[in-house]
mmJSON file of the N, C-alpha and C atoms, coordinates in Angstrom:
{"data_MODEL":{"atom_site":{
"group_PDB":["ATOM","ATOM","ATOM","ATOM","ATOM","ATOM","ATOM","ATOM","ATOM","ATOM","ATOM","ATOM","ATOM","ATOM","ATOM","ATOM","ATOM","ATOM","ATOM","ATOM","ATOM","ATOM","ATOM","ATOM","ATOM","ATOM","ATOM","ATOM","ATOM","ATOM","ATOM","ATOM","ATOM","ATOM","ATOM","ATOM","ATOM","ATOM","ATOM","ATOM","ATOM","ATOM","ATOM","ATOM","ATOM","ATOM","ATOM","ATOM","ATOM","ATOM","ATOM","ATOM","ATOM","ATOM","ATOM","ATOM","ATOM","ATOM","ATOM","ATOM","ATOM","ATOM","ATOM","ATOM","ATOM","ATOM","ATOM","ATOM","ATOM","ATOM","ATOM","ATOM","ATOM","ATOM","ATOM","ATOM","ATOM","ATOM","ATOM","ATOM","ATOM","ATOM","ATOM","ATOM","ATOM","ATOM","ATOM","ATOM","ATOM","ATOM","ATOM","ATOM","ATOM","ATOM","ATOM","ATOM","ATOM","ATOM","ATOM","ATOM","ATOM","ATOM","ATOM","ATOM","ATOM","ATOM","ATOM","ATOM","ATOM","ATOM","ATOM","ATOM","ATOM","ATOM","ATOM","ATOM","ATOM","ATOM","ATOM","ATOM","ATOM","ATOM","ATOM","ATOM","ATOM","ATOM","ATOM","ATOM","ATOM","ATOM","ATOM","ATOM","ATOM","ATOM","ATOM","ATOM","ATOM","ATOM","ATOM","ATOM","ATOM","ATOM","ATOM","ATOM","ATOM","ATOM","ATOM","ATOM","ATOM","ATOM","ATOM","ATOM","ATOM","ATOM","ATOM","ATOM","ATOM","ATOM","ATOM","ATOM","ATOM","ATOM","ATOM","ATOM","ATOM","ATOM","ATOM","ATOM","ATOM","ATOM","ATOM","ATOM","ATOM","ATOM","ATOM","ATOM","ATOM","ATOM","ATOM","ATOM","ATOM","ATOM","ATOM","ATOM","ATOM","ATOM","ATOM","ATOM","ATOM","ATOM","ATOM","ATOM","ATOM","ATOM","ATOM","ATOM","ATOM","ATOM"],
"id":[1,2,3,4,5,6,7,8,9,10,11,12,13,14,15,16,17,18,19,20,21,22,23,24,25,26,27,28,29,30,31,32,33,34,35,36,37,38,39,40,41,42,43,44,45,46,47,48,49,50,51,52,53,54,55,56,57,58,59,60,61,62,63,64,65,66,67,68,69,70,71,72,73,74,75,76,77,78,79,80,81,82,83,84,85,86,87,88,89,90,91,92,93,94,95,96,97,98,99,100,101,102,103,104,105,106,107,108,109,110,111,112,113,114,115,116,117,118,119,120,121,122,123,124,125,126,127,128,129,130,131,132,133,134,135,136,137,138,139,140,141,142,143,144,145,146,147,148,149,150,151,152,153,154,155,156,157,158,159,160,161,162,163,164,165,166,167,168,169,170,171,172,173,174,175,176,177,178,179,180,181,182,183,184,185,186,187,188,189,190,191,192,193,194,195,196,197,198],
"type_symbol":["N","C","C","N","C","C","N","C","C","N","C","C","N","C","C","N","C","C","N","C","C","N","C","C","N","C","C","N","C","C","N","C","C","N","C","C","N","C","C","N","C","C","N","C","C","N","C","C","N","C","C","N","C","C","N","C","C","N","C","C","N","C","C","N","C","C","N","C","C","N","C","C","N","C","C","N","C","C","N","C","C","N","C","C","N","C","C","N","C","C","N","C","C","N","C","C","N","C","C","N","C","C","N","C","C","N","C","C","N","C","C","N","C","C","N","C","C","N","C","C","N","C","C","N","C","C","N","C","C","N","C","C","N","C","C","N","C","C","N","C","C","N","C","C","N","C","C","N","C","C","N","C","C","N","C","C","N","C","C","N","C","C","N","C","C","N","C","C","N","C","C","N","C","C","N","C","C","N","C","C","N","C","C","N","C","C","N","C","C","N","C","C","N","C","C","N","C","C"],
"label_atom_id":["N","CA","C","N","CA","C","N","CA","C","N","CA","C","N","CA","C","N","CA","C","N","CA","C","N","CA","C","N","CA","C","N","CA","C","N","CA","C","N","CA","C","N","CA","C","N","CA","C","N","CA","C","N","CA","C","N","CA","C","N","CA","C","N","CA","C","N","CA","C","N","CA","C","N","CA","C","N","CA","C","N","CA","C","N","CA","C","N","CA","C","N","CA","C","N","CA","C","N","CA","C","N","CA","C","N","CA","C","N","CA","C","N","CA","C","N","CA","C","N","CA","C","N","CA","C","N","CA","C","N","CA","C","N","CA","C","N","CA","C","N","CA","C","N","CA","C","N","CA","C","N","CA","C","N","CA","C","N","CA","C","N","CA","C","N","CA","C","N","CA","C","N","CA","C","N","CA","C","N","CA","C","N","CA","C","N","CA","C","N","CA","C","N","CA","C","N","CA","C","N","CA","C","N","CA","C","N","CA","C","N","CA","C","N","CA","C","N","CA","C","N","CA","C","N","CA","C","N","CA","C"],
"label_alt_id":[null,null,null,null,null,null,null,null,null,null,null,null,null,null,null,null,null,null,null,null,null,null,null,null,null,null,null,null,null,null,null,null,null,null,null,null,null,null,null,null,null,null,null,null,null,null,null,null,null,null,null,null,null,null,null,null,null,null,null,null,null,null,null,null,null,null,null,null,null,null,null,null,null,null,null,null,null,null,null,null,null,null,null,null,null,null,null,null,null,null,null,null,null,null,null,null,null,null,null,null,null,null,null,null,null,null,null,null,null,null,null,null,null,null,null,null,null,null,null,null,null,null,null,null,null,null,null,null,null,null,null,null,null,null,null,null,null,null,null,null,null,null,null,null,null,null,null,null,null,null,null,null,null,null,null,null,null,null,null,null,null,null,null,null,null,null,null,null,null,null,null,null,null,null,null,null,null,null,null,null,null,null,null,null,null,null,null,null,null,null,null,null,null,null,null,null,null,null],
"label_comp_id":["UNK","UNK","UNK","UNK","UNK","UNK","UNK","UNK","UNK","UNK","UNK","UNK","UNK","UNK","UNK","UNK","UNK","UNK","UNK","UNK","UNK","UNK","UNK","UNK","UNK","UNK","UNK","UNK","UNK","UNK","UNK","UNK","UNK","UNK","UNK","UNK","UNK","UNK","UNK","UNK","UNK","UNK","UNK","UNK","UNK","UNK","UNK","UNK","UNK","UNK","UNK","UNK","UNK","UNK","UNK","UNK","UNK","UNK","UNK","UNK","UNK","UNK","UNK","UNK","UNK","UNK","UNK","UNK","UNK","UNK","UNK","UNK","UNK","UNK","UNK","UNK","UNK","UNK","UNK","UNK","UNK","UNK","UNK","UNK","UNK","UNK","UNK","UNK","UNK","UNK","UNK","UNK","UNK","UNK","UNK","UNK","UNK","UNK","UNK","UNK","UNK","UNK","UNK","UNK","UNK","UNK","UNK","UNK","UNK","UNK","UNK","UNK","UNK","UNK","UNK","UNK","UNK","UNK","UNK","UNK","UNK","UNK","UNK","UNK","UNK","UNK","UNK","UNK","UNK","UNK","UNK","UNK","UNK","UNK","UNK","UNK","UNK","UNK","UNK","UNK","UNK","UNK","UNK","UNK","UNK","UNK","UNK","UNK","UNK","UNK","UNK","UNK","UNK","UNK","UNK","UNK","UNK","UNK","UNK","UNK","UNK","UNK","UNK","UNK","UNK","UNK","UNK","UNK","UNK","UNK","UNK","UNK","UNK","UNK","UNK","UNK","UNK","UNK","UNK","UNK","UNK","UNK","UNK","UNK","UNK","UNK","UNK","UNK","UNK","UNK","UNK","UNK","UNK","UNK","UNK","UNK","UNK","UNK"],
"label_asym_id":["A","A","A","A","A","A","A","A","A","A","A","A","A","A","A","A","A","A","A","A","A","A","A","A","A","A","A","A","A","A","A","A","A","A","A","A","A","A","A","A","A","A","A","A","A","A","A","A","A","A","A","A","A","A","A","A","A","A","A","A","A","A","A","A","A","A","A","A","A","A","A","A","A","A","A","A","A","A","A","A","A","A","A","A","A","A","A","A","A","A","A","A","A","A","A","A","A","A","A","A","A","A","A","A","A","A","A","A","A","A","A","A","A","A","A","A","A","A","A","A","A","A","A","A","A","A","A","A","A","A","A","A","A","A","A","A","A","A","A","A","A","A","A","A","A","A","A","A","A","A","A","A","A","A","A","A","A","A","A","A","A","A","A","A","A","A","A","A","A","A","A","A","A","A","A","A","A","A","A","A","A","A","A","A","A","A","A","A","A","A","A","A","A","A","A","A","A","A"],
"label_entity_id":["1","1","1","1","1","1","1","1","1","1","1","1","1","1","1","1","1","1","1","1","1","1","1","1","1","1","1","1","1","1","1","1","1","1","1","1","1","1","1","1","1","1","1","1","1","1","1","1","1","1","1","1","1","1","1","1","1","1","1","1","1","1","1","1","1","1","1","1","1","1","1","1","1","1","1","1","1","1","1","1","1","1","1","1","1","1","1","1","1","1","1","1","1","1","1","1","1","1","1","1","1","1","1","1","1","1","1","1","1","1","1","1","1","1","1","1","1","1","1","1","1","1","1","1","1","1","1","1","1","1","1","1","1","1","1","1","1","1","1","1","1","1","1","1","1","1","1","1","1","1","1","1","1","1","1","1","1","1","1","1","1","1","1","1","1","1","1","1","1","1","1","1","1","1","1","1","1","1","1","1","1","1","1","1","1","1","1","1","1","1","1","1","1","1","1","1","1","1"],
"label_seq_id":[1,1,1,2,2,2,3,3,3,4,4,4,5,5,5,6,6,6,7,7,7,8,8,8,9,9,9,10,10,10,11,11,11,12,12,12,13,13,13,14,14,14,15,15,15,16,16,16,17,17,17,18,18,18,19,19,19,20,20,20,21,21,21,22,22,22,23,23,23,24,24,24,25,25,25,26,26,26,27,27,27,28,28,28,29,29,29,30,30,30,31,31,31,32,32,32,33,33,33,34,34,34,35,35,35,36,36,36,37,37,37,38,38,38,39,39,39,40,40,40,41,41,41,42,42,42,43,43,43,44,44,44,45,45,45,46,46,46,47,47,47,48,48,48,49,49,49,50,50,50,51,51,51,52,52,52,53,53,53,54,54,54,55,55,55,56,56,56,57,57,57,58,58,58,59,59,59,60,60,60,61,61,61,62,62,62,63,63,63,64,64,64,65,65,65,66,66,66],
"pdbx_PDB_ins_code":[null,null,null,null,null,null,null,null,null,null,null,null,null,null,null,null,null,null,null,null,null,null,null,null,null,null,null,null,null,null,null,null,null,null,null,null,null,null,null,null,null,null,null,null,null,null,null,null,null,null,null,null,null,null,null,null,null,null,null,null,null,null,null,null,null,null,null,null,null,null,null,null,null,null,null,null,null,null,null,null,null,null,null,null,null,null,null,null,null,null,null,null,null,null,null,null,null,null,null,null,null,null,null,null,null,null,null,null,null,null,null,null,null,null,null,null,null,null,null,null,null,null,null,null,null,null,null,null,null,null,null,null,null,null,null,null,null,null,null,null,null,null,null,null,null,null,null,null,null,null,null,null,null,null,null,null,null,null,null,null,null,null,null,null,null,null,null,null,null,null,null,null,null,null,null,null,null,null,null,null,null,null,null,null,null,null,null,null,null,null,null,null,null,null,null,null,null,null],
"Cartn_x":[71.834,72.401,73.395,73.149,74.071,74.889,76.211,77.039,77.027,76.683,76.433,77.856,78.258,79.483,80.672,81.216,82.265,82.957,82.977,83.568,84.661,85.992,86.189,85.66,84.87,84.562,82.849,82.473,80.798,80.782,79.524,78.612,77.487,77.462,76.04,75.53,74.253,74.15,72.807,71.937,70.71,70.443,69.406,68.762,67.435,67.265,66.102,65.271,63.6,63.215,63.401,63.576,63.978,64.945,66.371,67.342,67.27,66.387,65.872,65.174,64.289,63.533,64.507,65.8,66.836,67.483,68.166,68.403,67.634,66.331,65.125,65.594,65.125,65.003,66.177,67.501,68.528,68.733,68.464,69.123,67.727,66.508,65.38,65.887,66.117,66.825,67.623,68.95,70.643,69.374,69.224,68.394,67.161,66.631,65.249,65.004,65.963,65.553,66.642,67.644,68.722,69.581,70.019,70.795,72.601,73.254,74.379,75.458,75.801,76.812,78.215,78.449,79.519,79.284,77.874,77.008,78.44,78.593,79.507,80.897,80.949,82.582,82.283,81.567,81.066,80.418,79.313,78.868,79.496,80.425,80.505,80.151,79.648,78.297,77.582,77.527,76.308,74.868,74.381,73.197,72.098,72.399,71.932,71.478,72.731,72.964,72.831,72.629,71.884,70.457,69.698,68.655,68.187,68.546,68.536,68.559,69.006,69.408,68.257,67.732,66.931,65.339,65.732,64.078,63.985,65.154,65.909,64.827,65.249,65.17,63.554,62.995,61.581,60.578,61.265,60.619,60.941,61.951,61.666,61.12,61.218,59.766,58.712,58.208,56.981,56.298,57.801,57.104,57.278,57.699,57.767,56.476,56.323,55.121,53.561,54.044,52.432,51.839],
"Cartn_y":[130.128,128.934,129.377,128.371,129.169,127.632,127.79,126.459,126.412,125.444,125.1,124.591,123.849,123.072,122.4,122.475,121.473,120.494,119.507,118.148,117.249,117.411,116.8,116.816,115.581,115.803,116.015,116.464,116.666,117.908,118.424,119.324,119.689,120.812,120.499,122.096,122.292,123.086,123.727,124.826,124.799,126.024,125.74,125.564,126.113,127.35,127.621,126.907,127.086,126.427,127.217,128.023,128.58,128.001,127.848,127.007,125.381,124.999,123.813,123.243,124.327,124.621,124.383,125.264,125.434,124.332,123.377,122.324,121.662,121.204,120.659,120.434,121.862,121.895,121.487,121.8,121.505,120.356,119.03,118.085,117.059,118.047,117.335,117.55,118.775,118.669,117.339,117.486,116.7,114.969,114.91,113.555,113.359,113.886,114.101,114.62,115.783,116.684,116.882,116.361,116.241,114.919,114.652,113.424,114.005,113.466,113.394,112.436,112.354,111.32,111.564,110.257,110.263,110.74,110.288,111.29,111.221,110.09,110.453,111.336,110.683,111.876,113.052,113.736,114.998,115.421,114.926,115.206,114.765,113.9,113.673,112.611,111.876,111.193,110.305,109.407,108.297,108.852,108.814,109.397,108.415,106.867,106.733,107.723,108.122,108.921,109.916,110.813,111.987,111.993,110.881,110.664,110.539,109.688,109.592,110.803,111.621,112.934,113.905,113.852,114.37,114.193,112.772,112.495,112.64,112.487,113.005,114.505,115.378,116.852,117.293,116.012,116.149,115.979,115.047,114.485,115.812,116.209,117.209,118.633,119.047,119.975,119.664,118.412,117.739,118.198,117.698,117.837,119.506,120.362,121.722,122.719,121.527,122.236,121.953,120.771,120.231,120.976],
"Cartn_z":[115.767,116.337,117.399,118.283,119.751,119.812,120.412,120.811,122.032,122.688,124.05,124.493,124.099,124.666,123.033,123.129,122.24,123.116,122.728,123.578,122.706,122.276,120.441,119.173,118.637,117.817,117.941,118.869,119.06,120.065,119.492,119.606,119.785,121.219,121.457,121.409,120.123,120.08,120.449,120.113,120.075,118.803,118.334,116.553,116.994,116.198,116.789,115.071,115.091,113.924,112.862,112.573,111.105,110.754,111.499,110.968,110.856,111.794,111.488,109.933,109.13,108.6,107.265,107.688,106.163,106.292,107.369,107.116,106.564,107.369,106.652,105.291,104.598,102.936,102.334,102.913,101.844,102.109,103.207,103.146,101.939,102.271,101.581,100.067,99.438,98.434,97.867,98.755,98.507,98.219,99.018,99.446,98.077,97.646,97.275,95.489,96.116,94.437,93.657,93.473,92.44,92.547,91.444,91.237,91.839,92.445,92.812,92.537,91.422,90.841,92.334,92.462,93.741,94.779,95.058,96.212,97.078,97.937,99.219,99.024,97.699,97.45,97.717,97.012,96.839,98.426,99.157,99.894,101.144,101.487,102.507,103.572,103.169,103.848,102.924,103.662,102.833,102.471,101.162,100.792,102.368,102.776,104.199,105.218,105.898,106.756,106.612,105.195,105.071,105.413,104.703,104.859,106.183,107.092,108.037,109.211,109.277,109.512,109.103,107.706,107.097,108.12,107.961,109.151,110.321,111.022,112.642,112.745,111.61,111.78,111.148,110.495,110.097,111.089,112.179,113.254,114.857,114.606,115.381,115.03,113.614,113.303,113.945,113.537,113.621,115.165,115.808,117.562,117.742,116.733,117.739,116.863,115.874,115.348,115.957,116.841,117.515,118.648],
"occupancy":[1.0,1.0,1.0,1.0,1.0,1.0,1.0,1.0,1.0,1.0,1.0,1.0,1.0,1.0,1.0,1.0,1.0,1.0,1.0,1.0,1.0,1.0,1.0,1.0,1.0,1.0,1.0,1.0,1.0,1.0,1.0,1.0,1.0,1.0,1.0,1.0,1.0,1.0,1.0,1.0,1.0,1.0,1.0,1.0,1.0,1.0,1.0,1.0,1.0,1.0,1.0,1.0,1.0,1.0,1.0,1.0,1.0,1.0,1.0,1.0,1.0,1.0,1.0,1.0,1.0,1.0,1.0,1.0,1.0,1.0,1.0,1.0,1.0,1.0,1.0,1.0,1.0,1.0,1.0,1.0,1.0,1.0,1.0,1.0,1.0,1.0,1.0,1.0,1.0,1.0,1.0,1.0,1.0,1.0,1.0,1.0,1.0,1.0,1.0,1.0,1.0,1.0,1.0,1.0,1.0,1.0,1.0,1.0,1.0,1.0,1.0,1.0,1.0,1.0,1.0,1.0,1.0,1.0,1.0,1.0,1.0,1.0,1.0,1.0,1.0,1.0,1.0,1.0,1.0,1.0,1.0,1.0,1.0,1.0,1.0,1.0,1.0,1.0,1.0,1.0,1.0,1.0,1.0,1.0,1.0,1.0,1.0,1.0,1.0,1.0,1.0,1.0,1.0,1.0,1.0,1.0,1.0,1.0,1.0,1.0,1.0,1.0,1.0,1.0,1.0,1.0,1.0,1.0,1.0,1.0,1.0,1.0,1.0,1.0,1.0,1.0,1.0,1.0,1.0,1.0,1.0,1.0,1.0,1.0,1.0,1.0,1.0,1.0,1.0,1.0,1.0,1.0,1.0,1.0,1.0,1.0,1.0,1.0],
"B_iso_or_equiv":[0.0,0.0,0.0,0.0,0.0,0.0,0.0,0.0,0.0,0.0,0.0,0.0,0.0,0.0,0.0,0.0,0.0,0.0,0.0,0.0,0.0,0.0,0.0,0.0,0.0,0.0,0.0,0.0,0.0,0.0,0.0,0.0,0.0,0.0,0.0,0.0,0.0,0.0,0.0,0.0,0.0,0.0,0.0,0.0,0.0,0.0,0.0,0.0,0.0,0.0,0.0,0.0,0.0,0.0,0.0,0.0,0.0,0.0,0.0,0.0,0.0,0.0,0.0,0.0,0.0,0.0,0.0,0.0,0.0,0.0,0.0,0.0,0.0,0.0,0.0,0.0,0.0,0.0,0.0,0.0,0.0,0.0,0.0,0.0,0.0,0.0,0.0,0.0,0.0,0.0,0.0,0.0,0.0,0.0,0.0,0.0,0.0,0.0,0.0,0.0,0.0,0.0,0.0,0.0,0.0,0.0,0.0,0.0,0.0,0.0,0.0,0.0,0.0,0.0,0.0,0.0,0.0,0.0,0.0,0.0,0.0,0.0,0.0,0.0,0.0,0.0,0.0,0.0,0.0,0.0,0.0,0.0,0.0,0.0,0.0,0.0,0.0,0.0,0.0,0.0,0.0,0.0,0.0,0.0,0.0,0.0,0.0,0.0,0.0,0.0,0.0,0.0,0.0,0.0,0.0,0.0,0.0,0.0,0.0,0.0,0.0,0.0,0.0,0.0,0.0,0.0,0.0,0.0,0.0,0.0,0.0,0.0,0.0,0.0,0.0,0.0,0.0,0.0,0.0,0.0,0.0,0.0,0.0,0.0,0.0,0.0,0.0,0.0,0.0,0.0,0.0,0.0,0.0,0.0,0.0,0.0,0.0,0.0],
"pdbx_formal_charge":[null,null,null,null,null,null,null,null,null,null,null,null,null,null,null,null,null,null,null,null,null,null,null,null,null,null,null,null,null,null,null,null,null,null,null,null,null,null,null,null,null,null,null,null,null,null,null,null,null,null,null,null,null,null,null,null,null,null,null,null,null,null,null,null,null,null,null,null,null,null,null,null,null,null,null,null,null,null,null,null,null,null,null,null,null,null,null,null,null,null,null,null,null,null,null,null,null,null,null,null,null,null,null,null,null,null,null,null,null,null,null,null,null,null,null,null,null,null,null,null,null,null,null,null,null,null,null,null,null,null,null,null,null,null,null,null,null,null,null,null,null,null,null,null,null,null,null,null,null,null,null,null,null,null,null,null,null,null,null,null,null,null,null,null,null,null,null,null,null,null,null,null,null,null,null,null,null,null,null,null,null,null,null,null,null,null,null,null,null,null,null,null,null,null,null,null,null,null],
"auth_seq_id":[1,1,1,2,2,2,3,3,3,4,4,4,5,5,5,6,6,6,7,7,7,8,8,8,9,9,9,10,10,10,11,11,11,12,12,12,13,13,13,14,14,14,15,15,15,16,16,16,17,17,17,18,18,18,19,19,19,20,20,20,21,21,21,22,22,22,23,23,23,24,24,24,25,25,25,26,26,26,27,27,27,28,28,28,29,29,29,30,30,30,31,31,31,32,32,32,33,33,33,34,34,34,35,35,35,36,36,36,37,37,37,38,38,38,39,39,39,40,40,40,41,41,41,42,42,42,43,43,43,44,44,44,45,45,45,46,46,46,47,47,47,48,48,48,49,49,49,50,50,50,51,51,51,52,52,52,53,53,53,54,54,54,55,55,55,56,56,56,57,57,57,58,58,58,59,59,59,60,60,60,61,61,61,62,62,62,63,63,63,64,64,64,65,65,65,66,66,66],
"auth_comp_id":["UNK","UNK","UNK","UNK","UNK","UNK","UNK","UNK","UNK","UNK","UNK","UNK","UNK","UNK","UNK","UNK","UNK","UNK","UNK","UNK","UNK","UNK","UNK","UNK","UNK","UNK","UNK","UNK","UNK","UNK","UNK","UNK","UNK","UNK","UNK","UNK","UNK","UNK","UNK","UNK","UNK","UNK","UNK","UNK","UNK","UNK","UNK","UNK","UNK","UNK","UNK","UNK","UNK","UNK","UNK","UNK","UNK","UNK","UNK","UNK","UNK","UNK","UNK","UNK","UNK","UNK","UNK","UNK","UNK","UNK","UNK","UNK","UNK","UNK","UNK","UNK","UNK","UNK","UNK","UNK","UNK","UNK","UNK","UNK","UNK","UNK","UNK","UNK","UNK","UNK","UNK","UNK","UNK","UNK","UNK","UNK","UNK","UNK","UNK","UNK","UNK","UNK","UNK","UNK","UNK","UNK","UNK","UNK","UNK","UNK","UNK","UNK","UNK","UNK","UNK","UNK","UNK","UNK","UNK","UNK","UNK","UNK","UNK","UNK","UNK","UNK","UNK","UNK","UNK","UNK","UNK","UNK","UNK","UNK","UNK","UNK","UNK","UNK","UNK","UNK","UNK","UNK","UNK","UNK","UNK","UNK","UNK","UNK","UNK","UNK","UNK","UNK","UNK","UNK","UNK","UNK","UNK","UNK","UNK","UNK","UNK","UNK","UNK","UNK","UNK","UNK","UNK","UNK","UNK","UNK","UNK","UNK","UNK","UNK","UNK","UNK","UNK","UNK","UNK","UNK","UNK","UNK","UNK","UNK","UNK","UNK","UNK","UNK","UNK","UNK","UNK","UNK","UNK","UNK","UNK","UNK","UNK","UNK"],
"auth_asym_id":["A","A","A","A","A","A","A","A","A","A","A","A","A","A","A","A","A","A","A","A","A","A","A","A","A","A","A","A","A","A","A","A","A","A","A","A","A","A","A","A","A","A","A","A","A","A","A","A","A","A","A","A","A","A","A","A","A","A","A","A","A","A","A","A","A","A","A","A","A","A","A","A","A","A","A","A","A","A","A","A","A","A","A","A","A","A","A","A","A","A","A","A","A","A","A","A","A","A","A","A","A","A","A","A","A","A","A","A","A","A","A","A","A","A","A","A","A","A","A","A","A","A","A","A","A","A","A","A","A","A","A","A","A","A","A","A","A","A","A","A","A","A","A","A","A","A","A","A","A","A","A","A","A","A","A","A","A","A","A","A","A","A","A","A","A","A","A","A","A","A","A","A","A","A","A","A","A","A","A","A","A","A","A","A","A","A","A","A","A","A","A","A","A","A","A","A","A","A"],
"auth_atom_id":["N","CA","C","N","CA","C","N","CA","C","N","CA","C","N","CA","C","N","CA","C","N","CA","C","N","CA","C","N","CA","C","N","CA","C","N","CA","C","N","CA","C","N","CA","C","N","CA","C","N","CA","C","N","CA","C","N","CA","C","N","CA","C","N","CA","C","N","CA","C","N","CA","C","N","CA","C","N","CA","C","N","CA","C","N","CA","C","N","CA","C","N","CA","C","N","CA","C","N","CA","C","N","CA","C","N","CA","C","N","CA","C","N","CA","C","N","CA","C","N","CA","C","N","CA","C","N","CA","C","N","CA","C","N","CA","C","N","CA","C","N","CA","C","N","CA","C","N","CA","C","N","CA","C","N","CA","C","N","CA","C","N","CA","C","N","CA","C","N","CA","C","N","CA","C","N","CA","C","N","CA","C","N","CA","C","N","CA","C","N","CA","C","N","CA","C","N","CA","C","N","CA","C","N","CA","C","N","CA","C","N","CA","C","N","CA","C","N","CA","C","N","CA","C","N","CA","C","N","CA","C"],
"pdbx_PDB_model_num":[1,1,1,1,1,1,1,1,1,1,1,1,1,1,1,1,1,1,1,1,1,1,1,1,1,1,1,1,1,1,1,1,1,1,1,1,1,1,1,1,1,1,1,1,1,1,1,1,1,1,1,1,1,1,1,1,1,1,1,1,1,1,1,1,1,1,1,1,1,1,1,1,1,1,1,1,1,1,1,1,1,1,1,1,1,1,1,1,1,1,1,1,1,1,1,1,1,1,1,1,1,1,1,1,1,1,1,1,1,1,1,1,1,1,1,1,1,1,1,1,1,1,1,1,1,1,1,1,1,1,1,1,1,1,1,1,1,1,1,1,1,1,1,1,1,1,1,1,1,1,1,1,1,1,1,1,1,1,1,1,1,1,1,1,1,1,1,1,1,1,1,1,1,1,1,1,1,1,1,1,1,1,1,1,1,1,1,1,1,1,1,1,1,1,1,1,1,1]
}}}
């Protein structure tokens, strides 16, 4: 992972697909394959917006795998 720019609170980076790949899996996990009592406490984030995120990054596999 390389950082292109920092601007406050955003970031622009570039991800090559292997790291794409490990996000992929762990957010498919958090999202998918275990129960999370107080998901947002614990995680940070609306089990939503994980999800959401989750498919963001499924959908760009998708296109770098075509």
């Amino acid at each position: 992972m390389d950082v292109i720019s920092l601007a406050g609170k955003q970031a622009q980076l570039t991800i090559d697909e292997n790291e794409l790949l490990i996000l992929n899996s762990v957010l498919n996990e958090i999202c998918n394959g275990i129960s999370v009592p107080e998901f947002e406490t614990r995680i940070g984030a609306s089990k939503e917006d994980v999800c959401a995120l989750l498919n963001d990054i499924g959908q760009i596999l998708a296109n770098m795998m075509a």
